[in-house]
mmCIF file as gemmi writes it, N, C-alpha and C atoms, coordinates in Angstrom:
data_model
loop_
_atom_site.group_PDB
_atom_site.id
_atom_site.type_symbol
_atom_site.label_atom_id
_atom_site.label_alt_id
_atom_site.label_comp_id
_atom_site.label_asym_id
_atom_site.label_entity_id
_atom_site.label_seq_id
_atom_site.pdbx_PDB_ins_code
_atom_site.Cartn_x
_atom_site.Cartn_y
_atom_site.Cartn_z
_atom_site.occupancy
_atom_site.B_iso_or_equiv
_atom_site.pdbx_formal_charge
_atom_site.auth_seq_id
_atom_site.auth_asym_id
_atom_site.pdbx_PDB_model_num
ATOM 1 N N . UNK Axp A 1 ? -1.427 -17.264 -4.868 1 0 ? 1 A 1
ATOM 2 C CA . UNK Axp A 1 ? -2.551 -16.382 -5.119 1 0 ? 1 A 1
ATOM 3 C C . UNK Axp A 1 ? -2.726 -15.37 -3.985 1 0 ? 1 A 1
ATOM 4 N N . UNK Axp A 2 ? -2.473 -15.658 -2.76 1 0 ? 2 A 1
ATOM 5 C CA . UNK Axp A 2 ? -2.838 -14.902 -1.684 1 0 ? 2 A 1
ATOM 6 C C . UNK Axp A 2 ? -1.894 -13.709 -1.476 1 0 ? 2 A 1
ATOM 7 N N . UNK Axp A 3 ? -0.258 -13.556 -1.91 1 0 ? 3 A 1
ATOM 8 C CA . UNK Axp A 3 ? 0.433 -13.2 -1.888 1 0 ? 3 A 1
ATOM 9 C C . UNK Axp A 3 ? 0.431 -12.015 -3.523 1 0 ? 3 A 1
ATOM 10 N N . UNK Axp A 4 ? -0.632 -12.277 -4.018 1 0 ? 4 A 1
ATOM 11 C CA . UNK Axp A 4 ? -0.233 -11.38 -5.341 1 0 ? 4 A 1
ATOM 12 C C . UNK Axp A 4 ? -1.165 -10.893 -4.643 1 0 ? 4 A 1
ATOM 13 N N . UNK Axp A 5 ? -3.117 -11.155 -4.258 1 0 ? 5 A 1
ATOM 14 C CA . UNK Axp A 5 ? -3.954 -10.587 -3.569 1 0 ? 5 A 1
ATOM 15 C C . UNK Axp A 5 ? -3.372 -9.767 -2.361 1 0 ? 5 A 1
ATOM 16 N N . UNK Axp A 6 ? -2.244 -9.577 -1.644 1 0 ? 6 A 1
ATOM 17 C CA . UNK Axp A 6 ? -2.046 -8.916 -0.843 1 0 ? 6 A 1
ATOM 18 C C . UNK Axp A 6 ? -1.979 -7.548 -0.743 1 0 ? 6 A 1
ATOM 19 N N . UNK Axp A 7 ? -1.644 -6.928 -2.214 1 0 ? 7 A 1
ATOM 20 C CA . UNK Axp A 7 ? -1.854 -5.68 -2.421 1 0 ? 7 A 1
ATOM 21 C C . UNK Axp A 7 ? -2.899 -4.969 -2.639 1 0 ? 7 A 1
ATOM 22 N N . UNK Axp A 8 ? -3.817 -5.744 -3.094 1 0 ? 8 A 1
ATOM 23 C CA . UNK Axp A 8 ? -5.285 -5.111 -3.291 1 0 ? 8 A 1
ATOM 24 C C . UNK Axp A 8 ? -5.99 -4.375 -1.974 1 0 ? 8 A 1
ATOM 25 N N . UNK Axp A 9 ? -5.524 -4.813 -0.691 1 0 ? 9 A 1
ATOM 26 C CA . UNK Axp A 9 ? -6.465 -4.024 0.431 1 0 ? 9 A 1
ATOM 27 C C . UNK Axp A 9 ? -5.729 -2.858 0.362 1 0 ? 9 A 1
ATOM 28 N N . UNK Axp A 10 ? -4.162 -2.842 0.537 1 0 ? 10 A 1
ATOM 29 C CA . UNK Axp A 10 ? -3.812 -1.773 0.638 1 0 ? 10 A 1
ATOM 30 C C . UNK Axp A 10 ? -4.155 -0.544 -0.196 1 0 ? 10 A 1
ATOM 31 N N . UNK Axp A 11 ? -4.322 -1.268 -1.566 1 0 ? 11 A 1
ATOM 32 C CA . UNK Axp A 11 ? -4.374 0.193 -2.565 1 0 ? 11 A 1
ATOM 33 C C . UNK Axp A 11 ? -5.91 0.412 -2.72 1 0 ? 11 A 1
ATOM 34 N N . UNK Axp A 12 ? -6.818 -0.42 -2.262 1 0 ? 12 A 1
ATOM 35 C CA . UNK Axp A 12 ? -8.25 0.07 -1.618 1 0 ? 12 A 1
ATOM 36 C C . UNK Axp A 12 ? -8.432 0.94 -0.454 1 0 ? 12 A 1
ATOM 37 N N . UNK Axp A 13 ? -7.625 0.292 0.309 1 0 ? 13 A 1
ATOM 38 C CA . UNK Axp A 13 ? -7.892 1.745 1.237 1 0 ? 13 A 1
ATOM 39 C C . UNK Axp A 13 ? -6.878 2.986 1.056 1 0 ? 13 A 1
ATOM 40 N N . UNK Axp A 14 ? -6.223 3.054 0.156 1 0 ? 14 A 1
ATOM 41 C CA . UNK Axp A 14 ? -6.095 4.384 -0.051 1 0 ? 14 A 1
ATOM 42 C C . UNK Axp A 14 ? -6.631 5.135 -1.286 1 0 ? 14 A 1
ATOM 43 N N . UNK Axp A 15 ? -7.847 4.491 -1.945 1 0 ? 15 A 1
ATOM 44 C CA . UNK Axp A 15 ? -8.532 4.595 -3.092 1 0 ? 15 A 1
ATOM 45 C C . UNK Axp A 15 ? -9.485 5.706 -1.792 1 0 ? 15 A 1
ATOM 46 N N . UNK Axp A 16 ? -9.941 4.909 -0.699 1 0 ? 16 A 1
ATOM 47 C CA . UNK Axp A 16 ? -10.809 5.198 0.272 1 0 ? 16 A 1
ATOM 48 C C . UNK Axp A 16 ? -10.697 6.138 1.57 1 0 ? 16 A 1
ATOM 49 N N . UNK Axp A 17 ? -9.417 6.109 1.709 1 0 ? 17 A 1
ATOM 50 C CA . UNK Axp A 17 ? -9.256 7.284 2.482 1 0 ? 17 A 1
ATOM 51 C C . UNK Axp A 17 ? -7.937 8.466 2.033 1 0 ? 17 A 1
ATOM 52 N N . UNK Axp A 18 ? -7.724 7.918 0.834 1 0 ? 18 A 1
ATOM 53 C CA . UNK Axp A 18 ? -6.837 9.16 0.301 1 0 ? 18 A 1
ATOM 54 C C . UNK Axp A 18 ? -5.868 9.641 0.983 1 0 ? 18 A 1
ATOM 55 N N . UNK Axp A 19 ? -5.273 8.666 1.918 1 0 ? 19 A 1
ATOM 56 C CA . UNK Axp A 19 ? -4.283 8.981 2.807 1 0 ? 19 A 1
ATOM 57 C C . UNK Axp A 19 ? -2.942 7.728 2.481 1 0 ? 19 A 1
ATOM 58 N N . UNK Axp A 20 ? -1.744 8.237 2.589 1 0 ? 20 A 1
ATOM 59 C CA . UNK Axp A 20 ? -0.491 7.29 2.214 1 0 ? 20 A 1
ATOM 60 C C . UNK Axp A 20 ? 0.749 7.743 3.13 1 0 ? 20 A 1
ATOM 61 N N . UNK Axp A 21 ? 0.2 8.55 4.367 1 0 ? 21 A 1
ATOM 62 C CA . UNK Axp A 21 ? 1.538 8.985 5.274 1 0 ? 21 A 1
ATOM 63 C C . UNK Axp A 21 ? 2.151 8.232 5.447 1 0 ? 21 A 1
ATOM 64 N N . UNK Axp A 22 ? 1.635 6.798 5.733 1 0 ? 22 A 1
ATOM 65 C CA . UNK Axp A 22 ? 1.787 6.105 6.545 1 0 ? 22 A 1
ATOM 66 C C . UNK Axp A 22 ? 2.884 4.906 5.699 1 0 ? 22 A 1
ATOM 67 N N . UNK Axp A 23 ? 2.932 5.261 4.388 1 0 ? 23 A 1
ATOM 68 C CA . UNK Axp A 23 ? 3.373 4.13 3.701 1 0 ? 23 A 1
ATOM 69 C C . UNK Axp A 23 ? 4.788 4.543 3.207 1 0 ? 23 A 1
ATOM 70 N N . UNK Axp A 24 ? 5.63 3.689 3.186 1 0 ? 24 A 1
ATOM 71 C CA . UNK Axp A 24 ? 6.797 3.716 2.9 1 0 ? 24 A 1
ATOM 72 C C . UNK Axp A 24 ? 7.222 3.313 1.54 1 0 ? 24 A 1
ATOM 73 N N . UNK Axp A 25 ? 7.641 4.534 0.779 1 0 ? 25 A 1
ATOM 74 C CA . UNK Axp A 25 ? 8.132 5.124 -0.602 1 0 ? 25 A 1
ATOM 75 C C . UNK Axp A 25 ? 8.986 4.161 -1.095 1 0 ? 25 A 1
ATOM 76 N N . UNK Axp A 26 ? 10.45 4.1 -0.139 1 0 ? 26 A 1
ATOM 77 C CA . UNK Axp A 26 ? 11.403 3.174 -0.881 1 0 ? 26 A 1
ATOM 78 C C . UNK Axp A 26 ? 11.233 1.6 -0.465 1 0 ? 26 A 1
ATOM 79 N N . UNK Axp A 27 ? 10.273 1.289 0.221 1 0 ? 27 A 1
ATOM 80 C CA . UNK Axp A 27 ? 10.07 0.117 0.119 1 0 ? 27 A 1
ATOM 81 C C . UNK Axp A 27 ? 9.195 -0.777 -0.772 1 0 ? 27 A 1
ATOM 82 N N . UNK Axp A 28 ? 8.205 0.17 -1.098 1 0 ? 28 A 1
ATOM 83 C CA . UNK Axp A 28 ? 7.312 -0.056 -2.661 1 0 ? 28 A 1
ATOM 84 C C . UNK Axp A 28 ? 8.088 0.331 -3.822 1 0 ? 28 A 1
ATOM 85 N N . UNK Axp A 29 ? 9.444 1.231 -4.18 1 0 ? 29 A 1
ATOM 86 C CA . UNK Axp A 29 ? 9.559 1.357 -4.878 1 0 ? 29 A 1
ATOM 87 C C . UNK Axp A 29 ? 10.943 -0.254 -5.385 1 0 ? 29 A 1
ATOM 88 N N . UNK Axp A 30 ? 11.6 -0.706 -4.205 1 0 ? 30 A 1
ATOM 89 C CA . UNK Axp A 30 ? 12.099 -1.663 -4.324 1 0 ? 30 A 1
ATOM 90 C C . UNK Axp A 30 ? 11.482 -3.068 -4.615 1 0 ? 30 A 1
ATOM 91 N N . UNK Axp A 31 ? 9.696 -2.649 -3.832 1 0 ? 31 A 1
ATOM 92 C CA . UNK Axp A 31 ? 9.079 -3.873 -4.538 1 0 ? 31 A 1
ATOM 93 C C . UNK Axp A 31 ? 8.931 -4.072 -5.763 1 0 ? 31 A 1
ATOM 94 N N . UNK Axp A 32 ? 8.534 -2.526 -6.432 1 0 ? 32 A 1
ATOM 95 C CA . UNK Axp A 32 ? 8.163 -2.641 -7.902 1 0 ? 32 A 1
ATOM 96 C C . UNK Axp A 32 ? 9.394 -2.622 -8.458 1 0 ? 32 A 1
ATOM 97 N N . UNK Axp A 33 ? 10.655 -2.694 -8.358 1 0 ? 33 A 1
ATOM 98 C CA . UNK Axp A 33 ? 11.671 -3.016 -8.788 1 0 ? 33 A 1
ATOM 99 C C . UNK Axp A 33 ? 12.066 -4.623 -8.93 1 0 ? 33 A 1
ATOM 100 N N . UNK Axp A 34 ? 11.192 -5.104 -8.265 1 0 ? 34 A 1
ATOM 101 C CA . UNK Axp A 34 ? 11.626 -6.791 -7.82 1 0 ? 34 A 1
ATOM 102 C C . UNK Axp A 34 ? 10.282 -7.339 -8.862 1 0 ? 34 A 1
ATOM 103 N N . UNK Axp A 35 ? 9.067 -6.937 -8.76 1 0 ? 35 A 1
ATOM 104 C CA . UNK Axp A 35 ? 8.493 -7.548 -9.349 1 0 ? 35 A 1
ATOM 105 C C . UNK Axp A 35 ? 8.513 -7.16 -10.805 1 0 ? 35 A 1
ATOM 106 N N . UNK Axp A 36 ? 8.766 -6.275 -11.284 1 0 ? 36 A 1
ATOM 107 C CA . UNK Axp A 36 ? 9.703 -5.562 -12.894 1 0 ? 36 A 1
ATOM 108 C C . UNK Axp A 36 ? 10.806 -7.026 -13.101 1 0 ? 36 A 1
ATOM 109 N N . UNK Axp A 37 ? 11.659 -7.137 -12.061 1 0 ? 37 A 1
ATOM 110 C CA . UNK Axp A 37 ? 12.813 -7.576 -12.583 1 0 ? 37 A 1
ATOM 111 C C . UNK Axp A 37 ? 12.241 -9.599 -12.526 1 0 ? 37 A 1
ATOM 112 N N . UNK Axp A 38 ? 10.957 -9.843 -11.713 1 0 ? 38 A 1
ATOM 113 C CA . UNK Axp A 38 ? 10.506 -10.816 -12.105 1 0 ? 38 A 1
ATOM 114 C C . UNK Axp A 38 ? 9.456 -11.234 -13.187 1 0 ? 38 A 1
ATOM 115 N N . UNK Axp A 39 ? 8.854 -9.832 -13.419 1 0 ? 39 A 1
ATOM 116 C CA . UNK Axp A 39 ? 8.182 -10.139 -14.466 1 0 ? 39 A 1
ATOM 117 C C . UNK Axp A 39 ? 9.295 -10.32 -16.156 1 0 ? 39 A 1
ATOM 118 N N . UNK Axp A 40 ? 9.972 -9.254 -15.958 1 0 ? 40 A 1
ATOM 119 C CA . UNK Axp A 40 ? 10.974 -9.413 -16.983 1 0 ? 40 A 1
ATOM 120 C C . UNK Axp A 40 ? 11.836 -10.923 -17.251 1 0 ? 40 A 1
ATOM 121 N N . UNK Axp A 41 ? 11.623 -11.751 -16.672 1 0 ? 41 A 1
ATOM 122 C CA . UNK Axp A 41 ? 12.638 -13.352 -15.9 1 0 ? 41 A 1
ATOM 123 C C . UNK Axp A 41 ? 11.059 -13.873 -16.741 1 0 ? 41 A 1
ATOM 124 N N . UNK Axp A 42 ? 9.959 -13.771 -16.218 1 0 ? 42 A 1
ATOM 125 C CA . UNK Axp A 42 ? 8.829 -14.829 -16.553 1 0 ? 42 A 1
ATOM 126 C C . UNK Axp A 42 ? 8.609 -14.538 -18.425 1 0 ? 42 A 1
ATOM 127 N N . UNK Axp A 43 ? 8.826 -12.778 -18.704 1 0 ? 43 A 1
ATOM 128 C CA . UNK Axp A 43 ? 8.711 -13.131 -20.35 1 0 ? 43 A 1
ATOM 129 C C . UNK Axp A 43 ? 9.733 -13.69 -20.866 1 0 ? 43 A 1
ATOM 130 N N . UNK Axp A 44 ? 10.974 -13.844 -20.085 1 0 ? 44 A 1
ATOM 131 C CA . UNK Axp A 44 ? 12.423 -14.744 -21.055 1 0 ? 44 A 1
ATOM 132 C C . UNK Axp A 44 ? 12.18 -15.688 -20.874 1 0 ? 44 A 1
ATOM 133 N N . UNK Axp A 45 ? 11.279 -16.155 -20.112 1 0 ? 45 A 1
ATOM 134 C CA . UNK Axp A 45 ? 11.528 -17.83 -19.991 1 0 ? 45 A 1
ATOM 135 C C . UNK Axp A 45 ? 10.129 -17.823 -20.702 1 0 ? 45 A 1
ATOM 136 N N . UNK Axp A 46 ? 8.985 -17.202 -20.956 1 0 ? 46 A 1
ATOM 137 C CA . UNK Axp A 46 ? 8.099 -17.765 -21.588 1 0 ? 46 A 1
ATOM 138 C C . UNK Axp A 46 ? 7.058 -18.64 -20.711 1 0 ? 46 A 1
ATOM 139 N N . UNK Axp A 47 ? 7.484 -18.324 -19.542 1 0 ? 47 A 1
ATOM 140 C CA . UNK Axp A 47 ? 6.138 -19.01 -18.362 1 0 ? 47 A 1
ATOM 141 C C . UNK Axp A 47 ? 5.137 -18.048 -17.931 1 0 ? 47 A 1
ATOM 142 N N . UNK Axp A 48 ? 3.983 -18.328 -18.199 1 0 ? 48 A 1
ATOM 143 C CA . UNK Axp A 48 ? 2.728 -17.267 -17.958 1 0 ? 48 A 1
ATOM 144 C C . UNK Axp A 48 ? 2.466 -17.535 -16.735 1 0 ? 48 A 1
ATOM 145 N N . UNK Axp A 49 ? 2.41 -18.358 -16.206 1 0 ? 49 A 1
ATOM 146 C CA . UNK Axp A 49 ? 2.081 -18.145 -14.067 1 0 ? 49 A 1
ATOM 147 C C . UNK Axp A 49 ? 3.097 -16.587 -13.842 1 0 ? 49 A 1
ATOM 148 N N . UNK Axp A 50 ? 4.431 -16.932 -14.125 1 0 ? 50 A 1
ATOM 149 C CA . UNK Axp A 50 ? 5.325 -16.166 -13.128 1 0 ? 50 A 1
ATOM 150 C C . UNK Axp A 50 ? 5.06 -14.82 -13.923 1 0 ? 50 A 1
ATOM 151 N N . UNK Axp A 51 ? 4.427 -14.371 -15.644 1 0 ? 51 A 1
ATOM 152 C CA . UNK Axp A 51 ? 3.897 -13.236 -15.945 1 0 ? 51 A 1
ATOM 153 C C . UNK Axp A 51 ? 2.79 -12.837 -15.495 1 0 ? 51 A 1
ATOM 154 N N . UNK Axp A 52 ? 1.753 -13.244 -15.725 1 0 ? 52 A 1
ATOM 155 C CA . UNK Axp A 52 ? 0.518 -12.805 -15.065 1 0 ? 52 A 1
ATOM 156 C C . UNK Axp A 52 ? 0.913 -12.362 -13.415 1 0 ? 52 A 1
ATOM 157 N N . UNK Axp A 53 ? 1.453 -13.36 -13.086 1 0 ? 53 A 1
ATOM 158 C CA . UNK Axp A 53 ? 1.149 -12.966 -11.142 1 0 ? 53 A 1
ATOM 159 C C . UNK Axp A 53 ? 2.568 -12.162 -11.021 1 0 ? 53 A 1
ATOM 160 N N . UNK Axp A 54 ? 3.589 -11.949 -11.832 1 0 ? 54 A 1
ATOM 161 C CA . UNK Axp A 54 ? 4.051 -10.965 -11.467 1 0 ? 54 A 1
ATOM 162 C C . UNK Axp A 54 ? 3.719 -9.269 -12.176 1 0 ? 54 A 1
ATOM 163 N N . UNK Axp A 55 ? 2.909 -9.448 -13.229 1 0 ? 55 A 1
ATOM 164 C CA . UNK Axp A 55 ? 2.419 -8.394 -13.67 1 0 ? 55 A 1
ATOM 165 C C . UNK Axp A 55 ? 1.034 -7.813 -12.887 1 0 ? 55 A 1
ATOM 166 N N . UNK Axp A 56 ? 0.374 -8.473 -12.312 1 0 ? 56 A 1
ATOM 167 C CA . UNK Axp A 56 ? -0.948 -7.786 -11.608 1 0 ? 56 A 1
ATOM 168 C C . UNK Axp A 56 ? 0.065 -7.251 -10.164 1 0 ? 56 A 1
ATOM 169 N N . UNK Axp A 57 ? 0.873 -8.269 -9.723 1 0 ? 57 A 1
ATOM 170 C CA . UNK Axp A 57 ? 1.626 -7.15 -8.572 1 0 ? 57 A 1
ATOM 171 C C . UNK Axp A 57 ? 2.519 -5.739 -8.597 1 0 ? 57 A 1
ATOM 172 N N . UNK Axp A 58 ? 2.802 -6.394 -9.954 1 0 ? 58 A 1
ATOM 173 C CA . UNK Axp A 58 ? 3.656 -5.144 -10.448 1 0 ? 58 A 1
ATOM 174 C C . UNK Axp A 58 ? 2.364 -3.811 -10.609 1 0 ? 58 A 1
ATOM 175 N N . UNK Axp A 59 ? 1.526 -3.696 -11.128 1 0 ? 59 A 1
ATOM 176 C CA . UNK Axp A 59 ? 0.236 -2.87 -11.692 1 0 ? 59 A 1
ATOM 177 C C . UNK Axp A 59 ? 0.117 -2.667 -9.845 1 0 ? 59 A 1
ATOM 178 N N . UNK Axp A 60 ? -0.454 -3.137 -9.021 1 0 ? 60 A 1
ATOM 179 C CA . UNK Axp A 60 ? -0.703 -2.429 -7.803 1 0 ? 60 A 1
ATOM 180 C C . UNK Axp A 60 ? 0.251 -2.277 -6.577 1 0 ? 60 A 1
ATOM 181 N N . UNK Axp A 61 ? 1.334 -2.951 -6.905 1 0 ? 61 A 1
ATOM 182 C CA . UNK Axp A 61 ? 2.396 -2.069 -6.088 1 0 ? 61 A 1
ATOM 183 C C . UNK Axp A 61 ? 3.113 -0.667 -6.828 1 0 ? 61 A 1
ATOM 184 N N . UNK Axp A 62 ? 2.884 -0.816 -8.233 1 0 ? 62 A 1
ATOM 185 C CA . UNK Axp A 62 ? 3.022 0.515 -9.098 1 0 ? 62 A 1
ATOM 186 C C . UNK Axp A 62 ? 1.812 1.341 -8.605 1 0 ? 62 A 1
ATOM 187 N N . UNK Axp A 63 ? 0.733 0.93 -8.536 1 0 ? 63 A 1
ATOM 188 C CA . UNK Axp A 63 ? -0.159 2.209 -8.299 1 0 ? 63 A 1
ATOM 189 C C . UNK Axp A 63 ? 0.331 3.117 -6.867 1 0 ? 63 A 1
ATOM 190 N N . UNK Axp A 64 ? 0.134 1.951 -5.439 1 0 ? 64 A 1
ATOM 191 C CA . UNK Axp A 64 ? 0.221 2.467 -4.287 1 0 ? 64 A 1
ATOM 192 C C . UNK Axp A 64 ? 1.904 3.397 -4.209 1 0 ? 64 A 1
ATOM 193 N N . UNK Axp A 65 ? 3.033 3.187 -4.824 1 0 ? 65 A 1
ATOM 194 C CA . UNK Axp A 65 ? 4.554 3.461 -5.118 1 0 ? 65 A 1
ATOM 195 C C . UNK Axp A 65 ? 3.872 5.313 -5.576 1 0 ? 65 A 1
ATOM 196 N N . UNK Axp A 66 ? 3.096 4.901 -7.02 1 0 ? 66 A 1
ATOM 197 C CA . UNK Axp A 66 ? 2.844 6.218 -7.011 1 0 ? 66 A 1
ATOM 198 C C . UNK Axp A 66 ? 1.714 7.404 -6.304 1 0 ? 66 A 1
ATOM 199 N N . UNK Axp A 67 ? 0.953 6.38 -5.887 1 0 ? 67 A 1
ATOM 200 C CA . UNK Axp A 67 ? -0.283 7.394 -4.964 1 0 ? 67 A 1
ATOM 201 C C . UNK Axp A 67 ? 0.68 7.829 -3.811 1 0 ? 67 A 1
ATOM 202 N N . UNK Axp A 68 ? 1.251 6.969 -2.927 1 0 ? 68 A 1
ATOM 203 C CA . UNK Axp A 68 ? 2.564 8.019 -2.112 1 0 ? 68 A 1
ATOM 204 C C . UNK Axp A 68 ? 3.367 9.047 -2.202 1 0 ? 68 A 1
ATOM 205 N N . UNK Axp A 69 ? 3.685 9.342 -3.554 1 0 ? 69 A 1
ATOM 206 C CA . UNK Axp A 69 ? 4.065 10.165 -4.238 1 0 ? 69 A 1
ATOM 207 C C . UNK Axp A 69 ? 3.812 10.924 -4.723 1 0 ? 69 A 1
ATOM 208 N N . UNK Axp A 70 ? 2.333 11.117 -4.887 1 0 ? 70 A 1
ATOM 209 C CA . UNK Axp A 70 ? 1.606 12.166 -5.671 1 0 ? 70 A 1
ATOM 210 C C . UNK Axp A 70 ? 0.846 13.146 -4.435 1 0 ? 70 A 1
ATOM 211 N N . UNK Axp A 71 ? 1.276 14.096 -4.815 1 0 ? 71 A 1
ATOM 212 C CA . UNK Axp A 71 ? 0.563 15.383 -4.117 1 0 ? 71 A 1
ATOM 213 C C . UNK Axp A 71 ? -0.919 15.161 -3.836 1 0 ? 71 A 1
ATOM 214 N N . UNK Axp A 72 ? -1.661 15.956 -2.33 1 0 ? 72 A 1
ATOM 215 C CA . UNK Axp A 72 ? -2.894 15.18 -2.11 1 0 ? 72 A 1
ATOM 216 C C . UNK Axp A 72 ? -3.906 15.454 -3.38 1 0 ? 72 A 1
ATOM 217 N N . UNK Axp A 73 ? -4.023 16.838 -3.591 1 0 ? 73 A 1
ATOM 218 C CA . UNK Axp A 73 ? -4.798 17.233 -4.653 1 0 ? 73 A 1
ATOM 219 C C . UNK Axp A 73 ? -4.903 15.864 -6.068 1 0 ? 73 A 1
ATOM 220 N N . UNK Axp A 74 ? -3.801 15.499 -6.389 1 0 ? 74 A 1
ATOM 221 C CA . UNK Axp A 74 ? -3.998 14.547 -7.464 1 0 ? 74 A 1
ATOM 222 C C . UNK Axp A 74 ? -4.13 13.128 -6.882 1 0 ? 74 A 1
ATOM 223 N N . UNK Axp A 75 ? -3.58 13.146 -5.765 1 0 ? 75 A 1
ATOM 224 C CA . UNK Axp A 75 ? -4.592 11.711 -5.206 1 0 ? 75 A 1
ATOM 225 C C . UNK Axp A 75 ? -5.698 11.468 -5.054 1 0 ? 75 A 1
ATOM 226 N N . UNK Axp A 76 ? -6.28 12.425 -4.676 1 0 ? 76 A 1
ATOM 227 C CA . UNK Axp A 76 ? -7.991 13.033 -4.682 1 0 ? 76 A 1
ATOM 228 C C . UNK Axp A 76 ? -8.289 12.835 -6.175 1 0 ? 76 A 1
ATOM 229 N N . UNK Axp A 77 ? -8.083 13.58 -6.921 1 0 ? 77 A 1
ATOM 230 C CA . UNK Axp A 77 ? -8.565 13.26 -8.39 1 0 ? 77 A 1
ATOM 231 C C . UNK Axp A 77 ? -8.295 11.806 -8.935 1 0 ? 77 A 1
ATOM 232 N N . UNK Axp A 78 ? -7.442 10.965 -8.832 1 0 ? 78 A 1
ATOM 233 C CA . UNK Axp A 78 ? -7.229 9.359 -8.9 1 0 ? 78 A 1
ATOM 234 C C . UNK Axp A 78 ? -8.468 8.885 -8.14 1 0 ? 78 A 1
ATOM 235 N N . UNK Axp A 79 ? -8.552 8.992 -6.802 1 0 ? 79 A 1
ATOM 236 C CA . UNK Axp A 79 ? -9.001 8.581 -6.444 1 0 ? 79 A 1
ATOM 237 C C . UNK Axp A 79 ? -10.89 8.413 -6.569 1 0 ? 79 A 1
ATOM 238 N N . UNK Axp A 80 ? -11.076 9.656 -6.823 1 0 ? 80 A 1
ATOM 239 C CA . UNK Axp A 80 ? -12.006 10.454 -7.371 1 0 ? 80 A 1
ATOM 240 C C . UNK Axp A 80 ? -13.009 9.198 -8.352 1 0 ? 80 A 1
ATOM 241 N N . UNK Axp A 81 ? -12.23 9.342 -9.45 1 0 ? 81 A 1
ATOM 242 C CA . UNK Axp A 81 ? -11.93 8.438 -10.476 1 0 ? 81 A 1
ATOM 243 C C . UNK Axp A 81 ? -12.42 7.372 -10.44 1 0 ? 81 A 1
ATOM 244 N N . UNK Axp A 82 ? -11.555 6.657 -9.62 1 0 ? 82 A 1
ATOM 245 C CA . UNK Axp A 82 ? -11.672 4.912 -8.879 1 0 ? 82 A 1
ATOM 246 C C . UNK Axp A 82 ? -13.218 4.56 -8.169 1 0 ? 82 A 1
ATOM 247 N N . UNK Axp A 83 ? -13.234 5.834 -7.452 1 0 ? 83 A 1
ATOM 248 C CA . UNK Axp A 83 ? -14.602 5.724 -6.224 1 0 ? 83 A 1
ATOM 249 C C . UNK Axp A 83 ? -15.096 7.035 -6.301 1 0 ? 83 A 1
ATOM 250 N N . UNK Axp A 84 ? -16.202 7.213 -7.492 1 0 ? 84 A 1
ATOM 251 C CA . UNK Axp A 84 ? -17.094 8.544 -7.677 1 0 ? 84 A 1
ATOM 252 C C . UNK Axp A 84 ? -17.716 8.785 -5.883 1 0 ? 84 A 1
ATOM 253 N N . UNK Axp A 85 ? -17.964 7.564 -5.553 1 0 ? 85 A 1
ATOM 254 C CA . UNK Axp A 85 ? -19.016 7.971 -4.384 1 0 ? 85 A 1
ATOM 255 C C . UNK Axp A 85 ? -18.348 8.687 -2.66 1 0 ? 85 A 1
ATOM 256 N N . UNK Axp A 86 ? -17.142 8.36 -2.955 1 0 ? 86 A 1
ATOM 257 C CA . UNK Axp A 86 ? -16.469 9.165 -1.608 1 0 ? 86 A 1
ATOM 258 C C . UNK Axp A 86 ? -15.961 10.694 -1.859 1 0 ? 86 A 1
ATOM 259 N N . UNK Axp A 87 ? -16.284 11.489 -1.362 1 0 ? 87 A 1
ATOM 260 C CA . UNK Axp A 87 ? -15.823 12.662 -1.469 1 0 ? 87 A 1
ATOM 261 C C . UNK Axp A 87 ? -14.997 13.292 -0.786 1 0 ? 87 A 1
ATOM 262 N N . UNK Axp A 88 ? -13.685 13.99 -0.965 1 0 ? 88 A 1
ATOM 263 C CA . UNK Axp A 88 ? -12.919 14.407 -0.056 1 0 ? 88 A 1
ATOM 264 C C . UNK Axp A 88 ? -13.056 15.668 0.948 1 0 ? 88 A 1
């Protein structure tokens, strides 16, 4: 559990400060490649632990993969979105 929860601070604070210099592209994009290729393993076998907890990691290492990637202007508007109350 603590290990699927691990992504959630990260992609909060960049919900919150709209900043991702700092984060490294091909290493989220190899995560979400790993947890794709484990979630894909948990629907062949038909075990819901290894779907669920590899699908909520997959969903926020997919988000933060693409907020790095996205130009600030549309990170701002995501973010926007997520947290009406911070303004850029």
């Amino acid at each position: 559990m603590a290990s699927t929860a691990s992504f959630a601070p990260q992609a909060w604070k960049i919900i919150k400060l709209r900043q991702t210099g700092d984060i490294s592209s091909a290493m989220y994009a190899l995560t979400v490649a790993g947890f794709g290729l484990w979630l894909t393993y948990g629907v062949l076998l038909g075990q819901w632990p290894l779907i669920v907890t590899n699908a909520l990691c997959l969903l926020m290492s997919a988000f933060i993969l693409v907020m790095s990637l996205l130009p600030q202007r549309k990170k701002d508007t995501v973010a926007d979105v997520l947290d009406p109350d911070v303004k850029s």
